[in-house]
PASEBA-1860 file (N, C-alpha, C; in nm, 3 decimals):
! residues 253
1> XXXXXXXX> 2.797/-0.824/-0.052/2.775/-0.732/0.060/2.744/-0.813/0.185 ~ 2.808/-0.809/0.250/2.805/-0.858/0.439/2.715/-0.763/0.497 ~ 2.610/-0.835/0.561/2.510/-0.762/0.638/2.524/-0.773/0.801 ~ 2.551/-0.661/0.860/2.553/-0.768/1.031/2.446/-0.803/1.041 ~ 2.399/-0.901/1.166/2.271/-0.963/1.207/2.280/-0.944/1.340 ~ 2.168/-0.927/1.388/2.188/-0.853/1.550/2.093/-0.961/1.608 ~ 2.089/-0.992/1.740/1.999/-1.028/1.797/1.913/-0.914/1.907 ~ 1.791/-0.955/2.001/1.704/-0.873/2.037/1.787/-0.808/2.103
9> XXXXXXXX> 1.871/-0.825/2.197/1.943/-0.689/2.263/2.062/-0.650/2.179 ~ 2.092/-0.628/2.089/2.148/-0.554/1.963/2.279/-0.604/1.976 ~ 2.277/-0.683/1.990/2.425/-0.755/1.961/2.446/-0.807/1.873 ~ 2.595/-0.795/1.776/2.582/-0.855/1.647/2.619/-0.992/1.682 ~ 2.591/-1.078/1.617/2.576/-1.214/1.605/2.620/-1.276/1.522 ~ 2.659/-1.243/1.395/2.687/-1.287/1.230/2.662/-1.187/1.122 ~ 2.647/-1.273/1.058/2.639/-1.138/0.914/2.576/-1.206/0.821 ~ 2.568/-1.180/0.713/2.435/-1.164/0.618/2.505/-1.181/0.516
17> XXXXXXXX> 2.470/-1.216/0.404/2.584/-1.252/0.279/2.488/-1.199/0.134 ~ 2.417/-1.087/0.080/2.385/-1.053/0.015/2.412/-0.979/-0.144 ~ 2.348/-1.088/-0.237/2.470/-1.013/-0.363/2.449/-0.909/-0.393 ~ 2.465/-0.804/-0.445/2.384/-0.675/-0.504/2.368/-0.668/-0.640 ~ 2.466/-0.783/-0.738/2.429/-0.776/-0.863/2.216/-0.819/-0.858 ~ 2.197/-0.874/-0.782/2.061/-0.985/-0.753/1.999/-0.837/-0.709 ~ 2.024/-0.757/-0.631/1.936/-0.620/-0.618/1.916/-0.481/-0.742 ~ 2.064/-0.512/-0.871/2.065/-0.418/-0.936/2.197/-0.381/-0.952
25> XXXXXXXX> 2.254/-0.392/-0.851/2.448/-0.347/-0.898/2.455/-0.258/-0.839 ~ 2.395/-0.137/-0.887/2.406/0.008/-0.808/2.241/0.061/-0.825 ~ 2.245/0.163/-0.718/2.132/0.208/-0.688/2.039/0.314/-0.831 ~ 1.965/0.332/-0.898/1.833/0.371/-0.990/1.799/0.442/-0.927 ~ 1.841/0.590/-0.959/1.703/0.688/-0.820/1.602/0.703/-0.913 ~ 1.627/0.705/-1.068/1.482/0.709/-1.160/1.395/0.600/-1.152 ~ 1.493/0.513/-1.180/1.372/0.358/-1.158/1.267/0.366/-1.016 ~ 1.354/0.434/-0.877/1.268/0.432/-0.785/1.200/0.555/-0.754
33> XXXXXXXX> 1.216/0.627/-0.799/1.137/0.780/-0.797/1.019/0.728/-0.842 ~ 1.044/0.689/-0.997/0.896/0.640/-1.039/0.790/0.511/-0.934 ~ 0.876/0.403/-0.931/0.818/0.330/-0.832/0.732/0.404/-0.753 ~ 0.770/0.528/-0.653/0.785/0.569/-0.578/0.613/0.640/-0.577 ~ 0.644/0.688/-0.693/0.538/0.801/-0.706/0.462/0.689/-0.800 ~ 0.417/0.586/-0.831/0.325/0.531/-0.897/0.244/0.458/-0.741 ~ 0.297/0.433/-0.645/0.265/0.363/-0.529/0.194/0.500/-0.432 ~ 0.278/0.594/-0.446/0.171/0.722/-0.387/0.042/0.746/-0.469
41> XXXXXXXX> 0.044/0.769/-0.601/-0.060/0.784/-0.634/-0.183/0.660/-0.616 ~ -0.119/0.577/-0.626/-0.223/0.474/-0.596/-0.281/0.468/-0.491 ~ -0.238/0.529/-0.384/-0.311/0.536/-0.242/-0.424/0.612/-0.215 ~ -0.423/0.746/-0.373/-0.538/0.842/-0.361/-0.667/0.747/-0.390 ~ -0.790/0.812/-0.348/-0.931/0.728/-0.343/-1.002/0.838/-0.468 ~ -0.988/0.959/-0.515/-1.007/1.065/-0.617/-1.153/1.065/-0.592 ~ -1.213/1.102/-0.450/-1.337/1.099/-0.392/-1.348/1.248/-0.321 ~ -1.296/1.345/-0.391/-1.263/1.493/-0.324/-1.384/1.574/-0.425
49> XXXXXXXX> -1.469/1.607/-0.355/-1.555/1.693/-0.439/-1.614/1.838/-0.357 ~ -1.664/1.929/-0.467/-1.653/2.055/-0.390/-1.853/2.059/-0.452 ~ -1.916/2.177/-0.395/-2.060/2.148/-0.380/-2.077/2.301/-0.470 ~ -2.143/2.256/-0.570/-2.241/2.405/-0.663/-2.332/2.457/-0.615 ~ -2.390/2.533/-0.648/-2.483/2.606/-0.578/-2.612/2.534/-0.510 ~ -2.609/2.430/-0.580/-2.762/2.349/-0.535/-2.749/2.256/-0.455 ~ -2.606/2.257/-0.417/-2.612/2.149/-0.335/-2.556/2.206/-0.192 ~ -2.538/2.314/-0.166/-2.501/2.439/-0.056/-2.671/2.434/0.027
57> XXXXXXXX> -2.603/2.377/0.144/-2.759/2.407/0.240/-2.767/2.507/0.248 ~ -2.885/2.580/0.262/-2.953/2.702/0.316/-3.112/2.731/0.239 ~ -3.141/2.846/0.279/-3.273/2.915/0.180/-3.271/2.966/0.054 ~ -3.404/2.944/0.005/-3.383/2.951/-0.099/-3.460/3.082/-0.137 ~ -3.463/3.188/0.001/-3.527/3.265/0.016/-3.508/3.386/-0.104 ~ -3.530/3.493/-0.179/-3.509/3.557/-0.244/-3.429/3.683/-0.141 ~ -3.290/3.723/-0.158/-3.241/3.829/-0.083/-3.326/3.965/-0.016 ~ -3.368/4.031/-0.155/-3.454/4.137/-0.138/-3.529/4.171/-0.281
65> XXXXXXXX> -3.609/4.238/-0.295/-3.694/4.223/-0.362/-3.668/4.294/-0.478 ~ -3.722/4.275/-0.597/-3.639/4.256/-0.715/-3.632/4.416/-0.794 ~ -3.708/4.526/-0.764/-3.695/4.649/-0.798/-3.707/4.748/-0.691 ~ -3.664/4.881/-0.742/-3.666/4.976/-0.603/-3.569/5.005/-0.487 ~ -3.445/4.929/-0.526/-3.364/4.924/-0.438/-3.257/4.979/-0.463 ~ -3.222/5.000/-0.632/-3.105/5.099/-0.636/-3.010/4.968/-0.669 ~ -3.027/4.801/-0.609/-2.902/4.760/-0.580/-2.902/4.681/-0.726 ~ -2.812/4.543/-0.722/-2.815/4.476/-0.830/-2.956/4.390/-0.819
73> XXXXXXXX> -2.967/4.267/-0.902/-3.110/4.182/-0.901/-3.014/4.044/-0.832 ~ -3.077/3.974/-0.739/-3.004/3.861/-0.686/-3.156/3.780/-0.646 ~ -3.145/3.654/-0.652/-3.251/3.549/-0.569/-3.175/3.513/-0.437 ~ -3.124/3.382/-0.408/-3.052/3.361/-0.281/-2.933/3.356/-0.291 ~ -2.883/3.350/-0.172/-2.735/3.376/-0.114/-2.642/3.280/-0.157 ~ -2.700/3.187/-0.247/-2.624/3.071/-0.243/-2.516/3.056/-0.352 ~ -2.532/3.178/-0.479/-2.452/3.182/-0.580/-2.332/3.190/-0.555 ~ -2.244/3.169/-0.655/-2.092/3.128/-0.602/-1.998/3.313/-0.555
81> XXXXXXXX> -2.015/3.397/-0.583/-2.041/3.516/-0.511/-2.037/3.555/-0.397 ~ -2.069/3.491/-0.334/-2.116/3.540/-0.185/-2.059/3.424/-0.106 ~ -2.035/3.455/0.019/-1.941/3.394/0.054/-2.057/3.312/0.166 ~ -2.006/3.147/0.131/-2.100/3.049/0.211/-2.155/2.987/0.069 ~ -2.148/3.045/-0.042/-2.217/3.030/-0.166/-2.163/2.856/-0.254 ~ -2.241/2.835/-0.322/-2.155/2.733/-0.406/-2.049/2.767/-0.479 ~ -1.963/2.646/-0.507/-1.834/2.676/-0.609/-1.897/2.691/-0.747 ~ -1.809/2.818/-0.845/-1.869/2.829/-0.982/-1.845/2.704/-1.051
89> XXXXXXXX> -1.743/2.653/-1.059/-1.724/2.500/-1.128/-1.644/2.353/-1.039 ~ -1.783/2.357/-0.997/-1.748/2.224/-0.880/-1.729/2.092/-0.996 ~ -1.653/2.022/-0.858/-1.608/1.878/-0.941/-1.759/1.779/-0.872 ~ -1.772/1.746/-1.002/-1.893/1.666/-0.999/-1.873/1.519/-1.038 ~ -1.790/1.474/-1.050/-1.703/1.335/-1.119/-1.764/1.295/-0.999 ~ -1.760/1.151/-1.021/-1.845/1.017/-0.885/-1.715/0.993/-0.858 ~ -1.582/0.937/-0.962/-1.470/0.930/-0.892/-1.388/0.983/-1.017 ~ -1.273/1.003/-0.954/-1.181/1.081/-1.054/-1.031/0.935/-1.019
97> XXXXXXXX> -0.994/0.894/-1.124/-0.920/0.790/-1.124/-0.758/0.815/-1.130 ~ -0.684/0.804/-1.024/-0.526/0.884/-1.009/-0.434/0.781/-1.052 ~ -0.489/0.642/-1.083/-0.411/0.536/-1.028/-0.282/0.490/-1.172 ~ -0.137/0.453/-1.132/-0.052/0.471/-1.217/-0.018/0.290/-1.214 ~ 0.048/0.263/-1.343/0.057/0.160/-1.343/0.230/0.158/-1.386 ~ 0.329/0.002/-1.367/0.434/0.011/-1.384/0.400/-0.159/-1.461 ~ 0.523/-0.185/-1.551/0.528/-0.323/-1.595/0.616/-0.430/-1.450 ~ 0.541/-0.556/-1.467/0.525/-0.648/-1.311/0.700/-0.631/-1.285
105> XXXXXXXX> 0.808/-0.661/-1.383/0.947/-0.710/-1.374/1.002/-0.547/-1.377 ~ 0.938/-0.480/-1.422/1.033/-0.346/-1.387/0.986/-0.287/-1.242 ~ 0.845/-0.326/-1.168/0.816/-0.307/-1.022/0.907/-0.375/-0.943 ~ 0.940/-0.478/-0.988/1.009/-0.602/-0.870/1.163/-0.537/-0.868 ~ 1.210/-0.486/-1.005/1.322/-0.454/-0.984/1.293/-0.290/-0.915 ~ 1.250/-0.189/-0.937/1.260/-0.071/-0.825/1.221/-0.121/-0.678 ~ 1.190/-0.227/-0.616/1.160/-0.264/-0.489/1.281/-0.331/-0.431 ~ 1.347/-0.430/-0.499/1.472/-0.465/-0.471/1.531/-0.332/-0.461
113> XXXXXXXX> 1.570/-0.257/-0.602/1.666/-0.202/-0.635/1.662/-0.049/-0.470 ~ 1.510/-0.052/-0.385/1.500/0.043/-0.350/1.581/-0.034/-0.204 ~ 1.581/-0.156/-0.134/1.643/-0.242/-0.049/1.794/-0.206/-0.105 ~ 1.830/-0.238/-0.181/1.955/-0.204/-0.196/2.005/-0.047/-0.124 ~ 1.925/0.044/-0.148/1.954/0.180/-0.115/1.991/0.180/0.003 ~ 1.888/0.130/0.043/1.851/0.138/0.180/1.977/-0.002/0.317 ~ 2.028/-0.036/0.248/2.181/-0.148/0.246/2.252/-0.054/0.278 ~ 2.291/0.023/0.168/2.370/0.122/0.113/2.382/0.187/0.252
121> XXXXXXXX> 2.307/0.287/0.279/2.294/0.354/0.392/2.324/0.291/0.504 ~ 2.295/0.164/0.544/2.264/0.144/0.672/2.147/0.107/0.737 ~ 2.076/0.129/0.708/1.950/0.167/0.744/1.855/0.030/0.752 ~ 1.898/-0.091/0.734/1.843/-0.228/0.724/1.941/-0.287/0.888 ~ 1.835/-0.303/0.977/1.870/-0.376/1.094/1.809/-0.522/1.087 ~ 1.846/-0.624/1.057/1.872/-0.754/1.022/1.836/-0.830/1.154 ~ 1.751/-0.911/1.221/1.774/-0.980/1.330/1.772/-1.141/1.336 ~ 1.827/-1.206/1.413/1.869/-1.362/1.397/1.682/-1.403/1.409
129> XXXXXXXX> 1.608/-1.365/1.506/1.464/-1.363/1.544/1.436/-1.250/1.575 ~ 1.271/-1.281/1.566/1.198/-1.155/1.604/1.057/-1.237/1.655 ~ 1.092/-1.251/1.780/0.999/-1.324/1.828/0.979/-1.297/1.972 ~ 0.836/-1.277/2.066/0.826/-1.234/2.209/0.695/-1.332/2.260 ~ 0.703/-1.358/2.373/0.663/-1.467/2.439/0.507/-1.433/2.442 ~ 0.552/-1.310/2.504/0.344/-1.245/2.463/0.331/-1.093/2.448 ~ 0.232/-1.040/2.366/0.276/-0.895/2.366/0.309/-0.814/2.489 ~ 0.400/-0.766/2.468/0.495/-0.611/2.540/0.518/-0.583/2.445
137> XXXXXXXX> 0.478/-0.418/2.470/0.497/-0.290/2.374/0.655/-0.258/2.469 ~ 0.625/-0.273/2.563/0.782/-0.242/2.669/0.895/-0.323/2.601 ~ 0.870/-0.422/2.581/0.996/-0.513/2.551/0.972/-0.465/2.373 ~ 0.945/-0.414/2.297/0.952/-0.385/2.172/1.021/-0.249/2.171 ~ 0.980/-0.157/2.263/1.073/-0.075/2.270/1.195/-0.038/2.317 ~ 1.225/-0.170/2.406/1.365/-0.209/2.444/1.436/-0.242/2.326 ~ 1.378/-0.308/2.259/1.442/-0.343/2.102/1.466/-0.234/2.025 ~ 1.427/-0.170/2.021/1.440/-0.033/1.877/1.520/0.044/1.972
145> XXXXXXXX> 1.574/0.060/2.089/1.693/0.102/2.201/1.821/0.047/2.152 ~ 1.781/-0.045/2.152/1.895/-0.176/2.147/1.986/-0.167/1.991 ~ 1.875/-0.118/1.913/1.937/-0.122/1.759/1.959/-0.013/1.733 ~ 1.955/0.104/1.820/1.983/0.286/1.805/1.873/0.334/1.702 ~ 1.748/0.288/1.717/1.634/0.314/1.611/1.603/0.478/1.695 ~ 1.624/0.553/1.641/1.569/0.718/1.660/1.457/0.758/1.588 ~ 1.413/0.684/1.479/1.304/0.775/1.389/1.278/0.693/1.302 ~ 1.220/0.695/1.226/1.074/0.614/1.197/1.147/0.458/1.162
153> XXXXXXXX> 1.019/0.351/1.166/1.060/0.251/1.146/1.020/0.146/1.094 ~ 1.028/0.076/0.971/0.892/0.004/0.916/0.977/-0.153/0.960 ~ 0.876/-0.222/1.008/0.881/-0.413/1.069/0.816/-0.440/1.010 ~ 0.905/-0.544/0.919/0.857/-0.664/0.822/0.814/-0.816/0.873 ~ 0.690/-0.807/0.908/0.718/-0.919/0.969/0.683/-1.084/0.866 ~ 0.734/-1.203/0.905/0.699/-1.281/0.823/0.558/-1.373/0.783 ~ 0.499/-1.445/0.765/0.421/-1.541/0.756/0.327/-1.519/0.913 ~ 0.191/-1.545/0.917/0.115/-1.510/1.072/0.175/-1.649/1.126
161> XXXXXXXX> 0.203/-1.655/1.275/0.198/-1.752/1.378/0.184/-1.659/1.496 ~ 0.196/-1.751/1.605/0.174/-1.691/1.745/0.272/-1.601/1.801 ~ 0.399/-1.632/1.750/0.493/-1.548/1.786/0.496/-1.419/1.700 ~ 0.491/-1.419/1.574/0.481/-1.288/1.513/0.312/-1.215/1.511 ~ 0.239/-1.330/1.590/0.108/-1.205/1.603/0.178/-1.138/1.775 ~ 0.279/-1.193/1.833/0.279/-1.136/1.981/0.384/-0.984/1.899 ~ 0.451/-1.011/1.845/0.535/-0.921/1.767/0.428/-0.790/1.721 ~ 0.371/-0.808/1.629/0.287/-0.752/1.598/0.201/-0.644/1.696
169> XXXXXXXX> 0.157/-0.701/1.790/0.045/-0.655/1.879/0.112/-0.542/1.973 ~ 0.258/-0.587/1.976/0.389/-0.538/2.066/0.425/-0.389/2.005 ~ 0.424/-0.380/1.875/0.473/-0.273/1.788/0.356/-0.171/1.753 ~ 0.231/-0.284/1.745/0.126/-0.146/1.696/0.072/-0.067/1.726 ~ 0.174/-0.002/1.865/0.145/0.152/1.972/0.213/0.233/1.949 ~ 0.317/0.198/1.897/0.481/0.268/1.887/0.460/0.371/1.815 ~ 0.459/0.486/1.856/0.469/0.643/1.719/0.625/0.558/1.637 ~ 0.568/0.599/1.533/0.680/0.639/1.425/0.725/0.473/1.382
177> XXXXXXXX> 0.632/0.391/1.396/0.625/0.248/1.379/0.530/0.181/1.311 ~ 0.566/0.144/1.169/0.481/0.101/1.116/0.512/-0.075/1.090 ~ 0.391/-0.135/1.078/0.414/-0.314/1.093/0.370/-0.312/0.891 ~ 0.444/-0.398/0.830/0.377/-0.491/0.741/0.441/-0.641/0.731 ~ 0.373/-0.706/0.593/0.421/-0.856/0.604/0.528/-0.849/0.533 ~ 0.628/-0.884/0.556/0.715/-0.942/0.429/0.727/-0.934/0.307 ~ 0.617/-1.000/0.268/0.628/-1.071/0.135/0.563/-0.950/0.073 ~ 0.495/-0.860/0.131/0.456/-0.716/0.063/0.558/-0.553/0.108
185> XXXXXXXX> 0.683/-0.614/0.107/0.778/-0.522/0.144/0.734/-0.437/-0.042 ~ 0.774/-0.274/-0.043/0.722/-0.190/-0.183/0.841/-0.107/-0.162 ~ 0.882/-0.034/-0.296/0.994/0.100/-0.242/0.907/0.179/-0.173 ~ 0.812/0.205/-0.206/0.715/0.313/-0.140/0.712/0.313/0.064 ~ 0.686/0.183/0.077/0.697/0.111/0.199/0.837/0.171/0.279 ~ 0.991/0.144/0.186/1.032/0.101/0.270/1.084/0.254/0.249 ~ 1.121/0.339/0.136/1.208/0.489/0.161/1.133/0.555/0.224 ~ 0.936/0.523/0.283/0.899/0.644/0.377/0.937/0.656/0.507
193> XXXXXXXX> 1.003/0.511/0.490/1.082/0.505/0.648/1.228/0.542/0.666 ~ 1.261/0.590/0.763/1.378/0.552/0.789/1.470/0.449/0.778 ~ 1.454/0.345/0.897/1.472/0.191/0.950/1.415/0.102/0.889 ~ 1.431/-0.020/0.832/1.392/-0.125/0.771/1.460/-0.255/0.852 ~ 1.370/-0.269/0.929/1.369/-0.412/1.070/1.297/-0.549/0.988 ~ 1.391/-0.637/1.023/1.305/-0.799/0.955/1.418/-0.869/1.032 ~ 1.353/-1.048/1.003/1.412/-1.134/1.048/1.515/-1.179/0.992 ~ 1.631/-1.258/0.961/1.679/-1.235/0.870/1.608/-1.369/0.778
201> XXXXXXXX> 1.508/-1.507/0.822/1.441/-1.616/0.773/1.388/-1.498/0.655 ~ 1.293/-1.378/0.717/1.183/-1.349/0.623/1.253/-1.273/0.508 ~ 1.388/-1.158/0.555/1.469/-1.143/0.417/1.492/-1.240/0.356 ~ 1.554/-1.357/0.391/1.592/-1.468/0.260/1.480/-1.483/0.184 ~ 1.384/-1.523/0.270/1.206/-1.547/0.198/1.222/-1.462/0.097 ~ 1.207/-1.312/0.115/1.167/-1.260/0.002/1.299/-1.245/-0.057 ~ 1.386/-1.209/-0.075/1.495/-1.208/-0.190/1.483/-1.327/-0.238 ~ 1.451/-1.415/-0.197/1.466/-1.561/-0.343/1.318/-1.587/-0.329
209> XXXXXXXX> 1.203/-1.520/-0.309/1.082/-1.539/-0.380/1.035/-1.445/-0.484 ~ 0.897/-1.456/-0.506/0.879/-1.391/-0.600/0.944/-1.238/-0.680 ~ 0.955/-1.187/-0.606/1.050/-1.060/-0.629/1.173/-1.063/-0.676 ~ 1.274/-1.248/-0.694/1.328/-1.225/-0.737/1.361/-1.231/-0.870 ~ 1.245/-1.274/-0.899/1.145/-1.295/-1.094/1.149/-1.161/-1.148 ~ 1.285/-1.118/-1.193/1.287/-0.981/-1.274/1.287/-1.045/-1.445 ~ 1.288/-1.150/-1.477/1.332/-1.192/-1.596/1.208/-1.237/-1.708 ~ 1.245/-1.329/-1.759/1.149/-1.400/-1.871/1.052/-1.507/-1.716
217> XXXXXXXX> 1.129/-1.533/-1.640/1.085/-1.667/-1.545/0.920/-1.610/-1.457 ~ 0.917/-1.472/-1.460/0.822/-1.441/-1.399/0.695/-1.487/-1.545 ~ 0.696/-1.489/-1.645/0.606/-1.489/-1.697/0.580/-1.688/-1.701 ~ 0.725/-1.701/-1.720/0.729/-1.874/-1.781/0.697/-1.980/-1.701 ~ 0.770/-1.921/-1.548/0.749/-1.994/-1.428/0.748/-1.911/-1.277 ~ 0.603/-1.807/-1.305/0.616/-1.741/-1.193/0.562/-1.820/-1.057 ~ 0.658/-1.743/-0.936/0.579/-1.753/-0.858/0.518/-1.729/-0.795 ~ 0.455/-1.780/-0.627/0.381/-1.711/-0.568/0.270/-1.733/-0.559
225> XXXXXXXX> 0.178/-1.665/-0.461/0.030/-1.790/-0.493/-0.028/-1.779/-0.653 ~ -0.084/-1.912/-0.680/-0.100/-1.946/-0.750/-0.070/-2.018/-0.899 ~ 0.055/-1.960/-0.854/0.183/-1.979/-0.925/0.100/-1.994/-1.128 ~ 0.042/-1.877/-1.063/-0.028/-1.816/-1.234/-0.090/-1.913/-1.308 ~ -0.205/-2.010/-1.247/-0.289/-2.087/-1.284/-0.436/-2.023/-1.272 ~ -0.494/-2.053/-1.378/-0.647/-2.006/-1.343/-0.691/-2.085/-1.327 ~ -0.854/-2.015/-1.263/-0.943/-2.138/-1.226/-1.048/-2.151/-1.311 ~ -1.080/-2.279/-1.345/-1.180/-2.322/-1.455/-1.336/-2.244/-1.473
233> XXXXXXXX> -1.299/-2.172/-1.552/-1.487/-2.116/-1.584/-1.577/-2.182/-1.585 ~ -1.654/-2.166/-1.497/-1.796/-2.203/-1.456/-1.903/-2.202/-1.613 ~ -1.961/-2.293/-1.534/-2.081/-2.335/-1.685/-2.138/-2.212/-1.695 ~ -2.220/-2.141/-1.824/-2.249/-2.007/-1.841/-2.400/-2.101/-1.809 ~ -2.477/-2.045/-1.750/-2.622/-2.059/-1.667/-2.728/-2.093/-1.862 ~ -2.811/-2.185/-1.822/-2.882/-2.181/-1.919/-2.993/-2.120/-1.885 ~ -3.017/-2.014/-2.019/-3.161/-1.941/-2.006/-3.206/-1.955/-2.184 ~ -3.317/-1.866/-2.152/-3.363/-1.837/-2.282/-3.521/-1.992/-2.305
241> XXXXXXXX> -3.534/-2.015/-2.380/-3.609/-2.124/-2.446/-3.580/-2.278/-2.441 ~ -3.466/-2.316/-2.397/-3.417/-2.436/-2.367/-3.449/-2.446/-2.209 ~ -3.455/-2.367/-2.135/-3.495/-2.335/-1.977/-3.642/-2.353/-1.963 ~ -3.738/-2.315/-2.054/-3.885/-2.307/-2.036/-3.907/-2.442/-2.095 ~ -3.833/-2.499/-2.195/-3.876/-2.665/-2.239/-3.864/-2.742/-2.111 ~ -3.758/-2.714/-2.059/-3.712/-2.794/-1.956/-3.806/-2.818/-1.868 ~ -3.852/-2.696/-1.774/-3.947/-2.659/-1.684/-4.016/-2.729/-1.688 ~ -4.115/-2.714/-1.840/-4.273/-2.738/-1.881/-4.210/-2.868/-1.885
249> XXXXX> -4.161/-2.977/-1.961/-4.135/-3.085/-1.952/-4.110/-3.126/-1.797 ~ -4.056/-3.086/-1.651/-4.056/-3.128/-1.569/-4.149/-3.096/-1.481 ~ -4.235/-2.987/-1.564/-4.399/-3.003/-1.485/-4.504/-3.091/-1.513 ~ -4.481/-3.140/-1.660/-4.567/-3.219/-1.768/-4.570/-3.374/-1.663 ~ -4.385/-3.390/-1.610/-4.373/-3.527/-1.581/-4.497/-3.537/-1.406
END
């Protein structure tokens, strides 16, 4: 697949040479549905709670008095009944846990496989640079002119330096403009957008980095920081009776 490559005033410039067997072949709307919706749910915080009767401000005054009235028997206003009252079965959970999980090589492939879609369409504006001398939000929106950007738009930008923090600073006024890094491009990320803007340095970056570990290699020889080394466990602290010999022996001395 030939990608054009535009530069800042939207002129094509070259093209892009991308395989699609390396994204999937053809597009998975199941593989990325799920992606899709395991990355939404993960965004919930499950910190939504509703208040029972005792926890409803007000008095705790008795309505009216408890015989002689003809009416029913009630204490305060606060029962779930009456309106202002507590909920009959409030959620009382500290947190309620939404969060979905996917295996690492079947994530990497719905994130590619969701770039591919998004190929497919059109919808990937490619640039030779993406770089501005100092922030302008003016000259950023000359750019999304330039590339016929109408509606929403997610910028990938690469690695921090001075030029992509001026980038950055340039874009993060823009309605309907969202900034992330690169190397954390998600399907979730990129189908809530429309437009999918990058350099074309930081696409290569990520298609032949980590993401492109769909295989045995992510486990054998992954990469990425750390490149899946741990760090050496710390001495477990001495206590107990070997700690008080110690002491008393280095008070004795």
């Amino acid at each position: 697949m030939e990608v054009p490559v535009y530069n800042q005033q939207g002129e094509q410039v070259s093209t892009f040479s991308i395989d699609e067997q390396s994204l999937g072949g053809e597009v998975n709307p199941s593989l990325i549905k799920q992606a899709f919706v395991m990355y939404h749910a993960n965004l919930r915080q499950g910190s939504a709670r509703t208040r029972n009767r005792a926890a409803v401000e007000g008095t705790t005054k008795k309505m009216y008095k408890q015989k002689g009235t003809g009416r029913a028997r009630h204490g305060d206003k606060k029962v779930p009944q009456f309106r202002g009252g507590g909920r009959a079965f409030a959620k009382t959970r500290t947190r309620e846990d939404y969060r979905q999980t996917m295996p690492k090589k079947m994530r990497r492939k719905a994130n590619r496989n969701a770039l591919l879609a998004k190929l497919v369409d059109g919808e990937v504006k490619v640039l030779d640079s993406l770089s501005f001398d100092a922030p302008k939000t003016r000259e950023f929106v000359k750019l999304l002119g330039a590339l016929k950007i109408d509606r929403t738009a997610l910028v990938a930008l690469p690695t921090s330096s001075d030029e992509m923090r001026n980038a950055a600073l340039s874009a993060r006024n823009i309605d309907d403009v969202t900034i992330c890094s690169a190397s954390q491009l998600t399907a979730f990320e990129m189908l809530n957008h429309r437009y999918l803007v990058i350099a074309k340095d930081a696409l290569e970056a990520w298609l032949n980095g980590p993401s492109s570990q769909t295989g045995k290699s992510a486990r054998t020889e992954p990469m990425g920081a750390g490149n899946g080394a741990r760090e050496a466990r710390a001495d477990r602290p001495k206590r107990g009776a070997k700690v008080k010999a110690e002491a008393k022996a280095g008070g004795d001395a």
